[in-house]
TIKOLKOL-395071 format. One record per residue: x, y negated, z negated of N, C-alpha, C in turn; residue number from 0. Coordinates in pm, 1 decimal, always signed. Layout:
N
npx:X | npy:Y | npz:Z | capx:X | capy:Y | capz:Z | cpx:X | cpy:Y | cpz:Z | num:NUM
...
END
This chain:
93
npx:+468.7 | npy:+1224.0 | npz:+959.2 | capx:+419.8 | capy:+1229.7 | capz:+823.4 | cpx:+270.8 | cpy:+1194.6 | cpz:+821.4 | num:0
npx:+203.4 | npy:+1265.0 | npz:+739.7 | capx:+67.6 | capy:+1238.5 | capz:+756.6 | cpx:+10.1 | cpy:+1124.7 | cpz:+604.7 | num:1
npx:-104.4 | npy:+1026.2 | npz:+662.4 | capx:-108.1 | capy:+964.7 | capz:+572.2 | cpx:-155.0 | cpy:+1008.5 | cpz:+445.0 | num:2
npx:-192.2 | npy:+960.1 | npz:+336.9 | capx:-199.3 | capy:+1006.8 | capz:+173.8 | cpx:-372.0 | cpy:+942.1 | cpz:+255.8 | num:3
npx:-442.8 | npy:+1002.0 | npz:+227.1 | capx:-599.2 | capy:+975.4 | capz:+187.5 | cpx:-638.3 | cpy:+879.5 | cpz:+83.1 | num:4
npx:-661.7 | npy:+802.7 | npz:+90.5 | capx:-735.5 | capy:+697.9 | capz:-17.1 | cpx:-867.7 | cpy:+668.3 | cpz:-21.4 | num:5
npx:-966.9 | npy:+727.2 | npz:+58.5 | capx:-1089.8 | capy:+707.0 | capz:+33.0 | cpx:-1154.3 | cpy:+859.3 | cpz:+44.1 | num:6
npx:-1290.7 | npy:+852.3 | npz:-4.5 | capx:-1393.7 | capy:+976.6 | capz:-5.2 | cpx:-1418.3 | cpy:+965.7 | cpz:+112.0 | num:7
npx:-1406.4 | npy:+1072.2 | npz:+203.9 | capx:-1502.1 | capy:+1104.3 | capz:+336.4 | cpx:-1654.1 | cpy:+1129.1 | cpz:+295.8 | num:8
npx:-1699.1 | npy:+1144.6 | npz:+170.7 | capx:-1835.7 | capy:+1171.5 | capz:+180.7 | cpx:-1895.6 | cpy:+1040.2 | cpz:+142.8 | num:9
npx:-1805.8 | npy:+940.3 | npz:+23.4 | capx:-1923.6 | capy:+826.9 | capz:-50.8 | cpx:-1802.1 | cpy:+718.2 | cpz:+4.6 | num:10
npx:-1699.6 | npy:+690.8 | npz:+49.7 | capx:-1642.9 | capy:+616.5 | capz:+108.7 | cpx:-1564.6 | cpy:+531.6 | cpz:-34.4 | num:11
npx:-1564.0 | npy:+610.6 | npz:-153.3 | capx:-1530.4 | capy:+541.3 | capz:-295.3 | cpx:-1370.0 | cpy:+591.3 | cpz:-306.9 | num:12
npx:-1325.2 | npy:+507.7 | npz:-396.1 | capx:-1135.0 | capy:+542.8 | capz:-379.2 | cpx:-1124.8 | cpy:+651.8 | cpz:-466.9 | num:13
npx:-1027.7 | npy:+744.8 | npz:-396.8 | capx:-982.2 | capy:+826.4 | capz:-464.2 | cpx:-885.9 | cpy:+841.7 | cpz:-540.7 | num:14
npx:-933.8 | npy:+927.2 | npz:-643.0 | capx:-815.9 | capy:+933.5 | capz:-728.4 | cpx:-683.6 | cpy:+1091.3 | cpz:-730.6 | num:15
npx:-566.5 | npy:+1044.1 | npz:-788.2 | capx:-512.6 | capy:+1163.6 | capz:-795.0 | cpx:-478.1 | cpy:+1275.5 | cpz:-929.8 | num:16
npx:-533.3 | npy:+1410.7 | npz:-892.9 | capx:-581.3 | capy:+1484.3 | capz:-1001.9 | cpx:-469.6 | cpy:+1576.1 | cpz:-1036.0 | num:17
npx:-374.1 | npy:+1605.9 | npz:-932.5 | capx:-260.1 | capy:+1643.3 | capz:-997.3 | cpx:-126.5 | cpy:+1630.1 | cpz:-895.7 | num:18
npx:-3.8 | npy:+1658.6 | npz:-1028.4 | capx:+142.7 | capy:+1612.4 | capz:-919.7 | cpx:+179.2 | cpy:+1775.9 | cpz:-1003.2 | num:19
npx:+282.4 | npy:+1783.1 | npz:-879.5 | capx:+352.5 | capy:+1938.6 | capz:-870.8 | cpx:+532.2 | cpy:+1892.6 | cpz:-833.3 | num:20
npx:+567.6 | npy:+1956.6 | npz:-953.7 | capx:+700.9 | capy:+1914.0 | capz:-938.3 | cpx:+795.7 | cpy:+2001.7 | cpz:-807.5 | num:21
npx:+851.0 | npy:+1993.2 | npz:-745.6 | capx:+861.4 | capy:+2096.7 | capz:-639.1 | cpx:+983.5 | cpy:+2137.9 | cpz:-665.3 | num:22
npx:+1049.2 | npy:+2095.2 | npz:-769.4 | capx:+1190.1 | capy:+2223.2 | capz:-777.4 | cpx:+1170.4 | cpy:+2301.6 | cpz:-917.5 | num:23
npx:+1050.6 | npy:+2275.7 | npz:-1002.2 | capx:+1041.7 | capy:+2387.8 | capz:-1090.0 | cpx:+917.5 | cpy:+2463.1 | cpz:-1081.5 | num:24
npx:+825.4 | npy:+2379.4 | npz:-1015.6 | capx:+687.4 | capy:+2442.7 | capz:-1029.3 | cpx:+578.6 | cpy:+2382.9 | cpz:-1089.0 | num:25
npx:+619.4 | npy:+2292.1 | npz:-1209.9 | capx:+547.1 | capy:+2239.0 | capz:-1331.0 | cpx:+455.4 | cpy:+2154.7 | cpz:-1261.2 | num:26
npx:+313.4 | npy:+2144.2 | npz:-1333.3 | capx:+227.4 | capy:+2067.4 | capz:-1251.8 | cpx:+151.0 | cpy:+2002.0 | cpz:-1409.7 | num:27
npx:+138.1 | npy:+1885.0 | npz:-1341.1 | capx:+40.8 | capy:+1798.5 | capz:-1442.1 | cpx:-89.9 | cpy:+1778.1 | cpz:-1399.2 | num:28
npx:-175.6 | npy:+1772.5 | npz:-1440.7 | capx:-324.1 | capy:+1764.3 | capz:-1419.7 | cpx:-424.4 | cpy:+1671.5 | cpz:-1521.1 | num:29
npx:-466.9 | npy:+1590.0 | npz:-1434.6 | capx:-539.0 | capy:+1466.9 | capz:-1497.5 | cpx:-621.0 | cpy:+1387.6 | cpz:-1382.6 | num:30
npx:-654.7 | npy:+1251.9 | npz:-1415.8 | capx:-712.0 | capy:+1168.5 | capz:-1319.5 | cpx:-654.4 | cpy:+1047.3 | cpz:-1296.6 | num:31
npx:-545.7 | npy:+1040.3 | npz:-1251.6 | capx:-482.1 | capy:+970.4 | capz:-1233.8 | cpx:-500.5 | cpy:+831.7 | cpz:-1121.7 | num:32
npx:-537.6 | npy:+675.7 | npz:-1134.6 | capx:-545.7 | capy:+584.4 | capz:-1030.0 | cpx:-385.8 | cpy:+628.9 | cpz:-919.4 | num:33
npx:-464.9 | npy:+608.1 | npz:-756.6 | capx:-345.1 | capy:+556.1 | capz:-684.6 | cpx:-252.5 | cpy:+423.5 | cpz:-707.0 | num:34
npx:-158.6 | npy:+417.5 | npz:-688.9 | capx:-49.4 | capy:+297.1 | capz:-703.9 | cpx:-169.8 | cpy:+182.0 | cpz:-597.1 | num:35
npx:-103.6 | npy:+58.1 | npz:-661.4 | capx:-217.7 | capy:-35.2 | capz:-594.1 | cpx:-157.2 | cpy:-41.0 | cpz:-517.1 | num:36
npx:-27.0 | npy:-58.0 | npz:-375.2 | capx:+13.5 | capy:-10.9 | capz:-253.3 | cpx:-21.9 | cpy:+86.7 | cpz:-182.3 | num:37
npx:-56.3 | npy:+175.1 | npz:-264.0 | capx:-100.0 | capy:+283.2 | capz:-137.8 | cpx:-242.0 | cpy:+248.2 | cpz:-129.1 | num:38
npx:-339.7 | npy:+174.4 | npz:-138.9 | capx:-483.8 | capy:+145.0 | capz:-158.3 | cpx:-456.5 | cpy:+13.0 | cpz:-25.1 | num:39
npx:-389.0 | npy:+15.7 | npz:+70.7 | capx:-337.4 | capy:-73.6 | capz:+129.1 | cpx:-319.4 | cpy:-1.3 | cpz:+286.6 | num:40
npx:-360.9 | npy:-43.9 | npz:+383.0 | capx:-387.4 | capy:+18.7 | capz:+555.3 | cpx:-199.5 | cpy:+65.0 | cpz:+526.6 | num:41
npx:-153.5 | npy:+150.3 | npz:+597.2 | capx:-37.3 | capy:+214.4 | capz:+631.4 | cpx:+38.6 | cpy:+69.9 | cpz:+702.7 | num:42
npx:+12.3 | npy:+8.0 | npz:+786.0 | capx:+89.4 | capy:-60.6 | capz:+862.4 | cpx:+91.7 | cpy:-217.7 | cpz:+774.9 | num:43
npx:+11.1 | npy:-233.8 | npz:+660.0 | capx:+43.5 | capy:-334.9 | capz:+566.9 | cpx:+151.2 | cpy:-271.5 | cpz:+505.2 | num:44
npx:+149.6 | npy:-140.8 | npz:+440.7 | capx:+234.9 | capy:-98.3 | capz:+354.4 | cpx:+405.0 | cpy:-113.0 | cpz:+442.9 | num:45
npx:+390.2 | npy:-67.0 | npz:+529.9 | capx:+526.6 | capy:-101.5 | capz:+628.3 | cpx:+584.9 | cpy:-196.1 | cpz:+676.7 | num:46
npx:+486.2 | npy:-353.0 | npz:+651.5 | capx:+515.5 | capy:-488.1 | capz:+627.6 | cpx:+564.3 | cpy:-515.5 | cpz:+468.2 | num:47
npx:+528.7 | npy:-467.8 | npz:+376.8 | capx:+581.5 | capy:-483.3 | capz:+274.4 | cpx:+704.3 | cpy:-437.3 | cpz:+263.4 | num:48
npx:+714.5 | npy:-345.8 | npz:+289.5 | capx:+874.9 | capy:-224.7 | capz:+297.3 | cpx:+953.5 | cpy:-320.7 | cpz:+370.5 | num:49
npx:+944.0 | npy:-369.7 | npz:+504.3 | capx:+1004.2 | capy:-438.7 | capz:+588.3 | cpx:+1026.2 | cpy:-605.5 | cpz:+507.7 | num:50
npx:+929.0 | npy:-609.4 | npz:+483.0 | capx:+975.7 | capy:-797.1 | capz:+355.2 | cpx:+1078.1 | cpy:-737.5 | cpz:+254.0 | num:51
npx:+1012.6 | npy:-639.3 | npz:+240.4 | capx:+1172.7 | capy:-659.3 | capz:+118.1 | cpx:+1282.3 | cpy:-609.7 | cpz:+144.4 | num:52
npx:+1303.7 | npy:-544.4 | npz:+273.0 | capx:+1441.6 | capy:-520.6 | capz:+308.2 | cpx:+1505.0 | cpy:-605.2 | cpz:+385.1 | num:53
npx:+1404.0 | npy:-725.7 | npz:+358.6 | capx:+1475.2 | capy:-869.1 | capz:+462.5 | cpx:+1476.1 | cpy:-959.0 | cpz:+369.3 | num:54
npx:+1538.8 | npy:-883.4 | npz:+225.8 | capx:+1537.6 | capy:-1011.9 | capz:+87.4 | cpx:+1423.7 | cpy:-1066.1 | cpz:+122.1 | num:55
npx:+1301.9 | npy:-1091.4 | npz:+166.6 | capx:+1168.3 | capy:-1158.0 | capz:+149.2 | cpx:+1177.5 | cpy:-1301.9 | cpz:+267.6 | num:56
npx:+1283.3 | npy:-1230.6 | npz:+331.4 | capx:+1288.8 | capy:-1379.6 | capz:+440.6 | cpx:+1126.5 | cpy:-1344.3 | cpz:+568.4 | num:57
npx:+1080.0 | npy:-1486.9 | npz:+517.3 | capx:+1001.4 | capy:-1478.1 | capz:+623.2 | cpx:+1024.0 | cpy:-1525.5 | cpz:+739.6 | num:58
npx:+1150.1 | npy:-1632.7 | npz:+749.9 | capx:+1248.8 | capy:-1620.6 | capz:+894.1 | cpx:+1281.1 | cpy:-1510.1 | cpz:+958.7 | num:59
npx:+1335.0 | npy:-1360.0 | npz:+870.4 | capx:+1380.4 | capy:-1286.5 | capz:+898.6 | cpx:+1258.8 | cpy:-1207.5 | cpz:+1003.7 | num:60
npx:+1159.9 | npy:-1208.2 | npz:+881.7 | capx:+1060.7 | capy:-1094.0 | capz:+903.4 | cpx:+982.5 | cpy:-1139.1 | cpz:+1081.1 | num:61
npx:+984.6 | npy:-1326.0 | npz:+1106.0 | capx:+941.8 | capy:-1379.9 | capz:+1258.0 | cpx:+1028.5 | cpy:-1280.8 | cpz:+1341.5 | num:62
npx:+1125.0 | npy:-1296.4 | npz:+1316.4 | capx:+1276.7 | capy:-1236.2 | capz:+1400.5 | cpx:+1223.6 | cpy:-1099.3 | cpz:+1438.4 | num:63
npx:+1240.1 | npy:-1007.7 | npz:+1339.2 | capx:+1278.5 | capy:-857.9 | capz:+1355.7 | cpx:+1084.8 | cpy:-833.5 | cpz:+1449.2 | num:64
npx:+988.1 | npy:-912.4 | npz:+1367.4 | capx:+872.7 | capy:-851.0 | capz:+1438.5 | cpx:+803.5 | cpy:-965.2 | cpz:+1554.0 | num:65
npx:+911.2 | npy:-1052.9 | npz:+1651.1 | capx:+882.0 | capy:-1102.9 | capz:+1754.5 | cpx:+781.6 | cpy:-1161.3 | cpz:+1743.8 | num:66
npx:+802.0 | npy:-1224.7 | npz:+1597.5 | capx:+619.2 | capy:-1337.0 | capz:+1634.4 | cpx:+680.4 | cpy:-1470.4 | cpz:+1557.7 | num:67
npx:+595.5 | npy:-1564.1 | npz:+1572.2 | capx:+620.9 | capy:-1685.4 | capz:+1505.6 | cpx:+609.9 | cpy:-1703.2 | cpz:+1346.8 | num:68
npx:+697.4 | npy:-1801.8 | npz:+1255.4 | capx:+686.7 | capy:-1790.8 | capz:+1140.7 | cpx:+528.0 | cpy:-1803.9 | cpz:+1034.0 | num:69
npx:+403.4 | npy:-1896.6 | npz:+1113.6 | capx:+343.7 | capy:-1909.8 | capz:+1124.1 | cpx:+242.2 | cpy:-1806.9 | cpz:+1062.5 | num:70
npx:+304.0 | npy:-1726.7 | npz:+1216.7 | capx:+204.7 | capy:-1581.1 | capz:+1207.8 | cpx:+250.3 | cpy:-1492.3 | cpz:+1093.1 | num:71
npx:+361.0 | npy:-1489.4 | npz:+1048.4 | capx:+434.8 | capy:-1354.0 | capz:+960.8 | cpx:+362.2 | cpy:-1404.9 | cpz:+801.4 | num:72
npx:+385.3 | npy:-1587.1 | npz:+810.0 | capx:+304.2 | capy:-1620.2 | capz:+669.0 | cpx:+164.2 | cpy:-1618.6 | cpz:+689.5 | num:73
npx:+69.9 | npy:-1611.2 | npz:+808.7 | capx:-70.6 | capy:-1562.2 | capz:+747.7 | cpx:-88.0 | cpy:-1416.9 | cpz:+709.8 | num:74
npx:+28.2 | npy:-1360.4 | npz:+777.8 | capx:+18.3 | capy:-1200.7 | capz:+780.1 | cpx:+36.3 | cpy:-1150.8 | cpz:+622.0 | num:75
npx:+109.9 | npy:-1225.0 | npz:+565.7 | capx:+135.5 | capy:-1167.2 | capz:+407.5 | cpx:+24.1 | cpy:-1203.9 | cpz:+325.3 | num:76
npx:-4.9 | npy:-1369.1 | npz:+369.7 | capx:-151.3 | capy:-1379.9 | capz:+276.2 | cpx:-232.3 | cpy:-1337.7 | cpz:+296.4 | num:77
npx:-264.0 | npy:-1257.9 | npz:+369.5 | capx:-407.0 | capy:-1189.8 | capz:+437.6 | cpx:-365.0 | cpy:-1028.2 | cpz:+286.8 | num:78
npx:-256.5 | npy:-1012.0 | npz:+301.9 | capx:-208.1 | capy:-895.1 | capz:+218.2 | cpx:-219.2 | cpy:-908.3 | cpz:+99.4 | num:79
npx:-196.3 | npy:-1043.2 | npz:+46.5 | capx:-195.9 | capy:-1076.6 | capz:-56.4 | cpx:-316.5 | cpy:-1104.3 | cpz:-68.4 | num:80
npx:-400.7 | npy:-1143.5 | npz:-76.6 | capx:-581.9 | capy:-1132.9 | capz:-73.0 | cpx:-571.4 | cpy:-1023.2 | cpz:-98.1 | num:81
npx:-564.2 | npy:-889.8 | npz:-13.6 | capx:-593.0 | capy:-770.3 | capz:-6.6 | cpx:-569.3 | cpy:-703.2 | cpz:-157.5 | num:82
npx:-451.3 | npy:-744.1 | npz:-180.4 | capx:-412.2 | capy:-700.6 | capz:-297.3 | cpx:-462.6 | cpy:-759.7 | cpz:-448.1 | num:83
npx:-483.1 | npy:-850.5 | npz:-443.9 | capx:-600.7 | capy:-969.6 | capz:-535.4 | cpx:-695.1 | cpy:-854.9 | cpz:-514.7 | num:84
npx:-802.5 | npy:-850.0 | npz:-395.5 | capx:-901.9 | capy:-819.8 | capz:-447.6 | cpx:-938.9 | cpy:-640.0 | cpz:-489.7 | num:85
npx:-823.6 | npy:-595.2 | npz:-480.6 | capx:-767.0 | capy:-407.8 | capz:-458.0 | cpx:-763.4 | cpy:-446.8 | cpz:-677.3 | num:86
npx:-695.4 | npy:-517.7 | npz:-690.9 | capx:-660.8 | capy:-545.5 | capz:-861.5 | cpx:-776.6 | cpy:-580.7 | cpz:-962.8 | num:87
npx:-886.5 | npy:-640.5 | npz:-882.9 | capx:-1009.3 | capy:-721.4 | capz:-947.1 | cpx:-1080.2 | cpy:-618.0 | cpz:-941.8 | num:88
npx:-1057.9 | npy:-530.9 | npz:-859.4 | capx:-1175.7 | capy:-431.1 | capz:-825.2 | cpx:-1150.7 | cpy:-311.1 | cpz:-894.9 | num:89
npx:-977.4 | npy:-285.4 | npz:-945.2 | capx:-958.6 | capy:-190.1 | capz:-1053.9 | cpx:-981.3 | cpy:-220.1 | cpz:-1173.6 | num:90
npx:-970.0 | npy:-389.1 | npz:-1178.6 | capx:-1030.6 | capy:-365.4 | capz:-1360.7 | cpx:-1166.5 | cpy:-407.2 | cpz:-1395.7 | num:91
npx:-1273.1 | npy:-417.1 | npz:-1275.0 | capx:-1401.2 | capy:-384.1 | capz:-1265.7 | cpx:-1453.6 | cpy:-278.2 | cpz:-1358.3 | num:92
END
């Protein structure tokens, strides 16, 4: 699967999405639509999130399944959680 693009290759500014296409009738909407504040997020954060919540949010769980210490899995979310703080401050800029 290829990733969704979130930034301009020319001004490096976030992109937005301008239209969705329904794929079993055809119908398409067209506007300027913000990305979801998850997808504004590196691919392999987004797959730590997916993975926390299919481990009910255990961060015991999450040491376990990704072979690191509990330690490490809780700086790993706050580093995300920053990310996401400052992804939110910067949309209602």
């Amino acid at each position: 699967m290829r990733n969704l693009p979130t930034i301009c290759p020319s001004c490096q500014s976030q992109l937005r999405v301008a239209r969705l296409v329904c794929s079993e009738c055809g119908t398409a909407v067209e506007g300027s639509f913000p990305l979801p504040l998850l997808a504004s997020l590196p691919r392999d954060d987004q797959q730590f999130i997916l993975d926390f919540v299919k481990s009910s949010g255990s961060l015991k769980e999450m040491a376990r399944l990704l072979g690191v210490s509990y330690p490490t899995v809780r700086n790993r979310l706050d580093e995300i959680i920053a990310r996401l703080r400052a992804a939110e401050e910067e949309e209602s800029a």
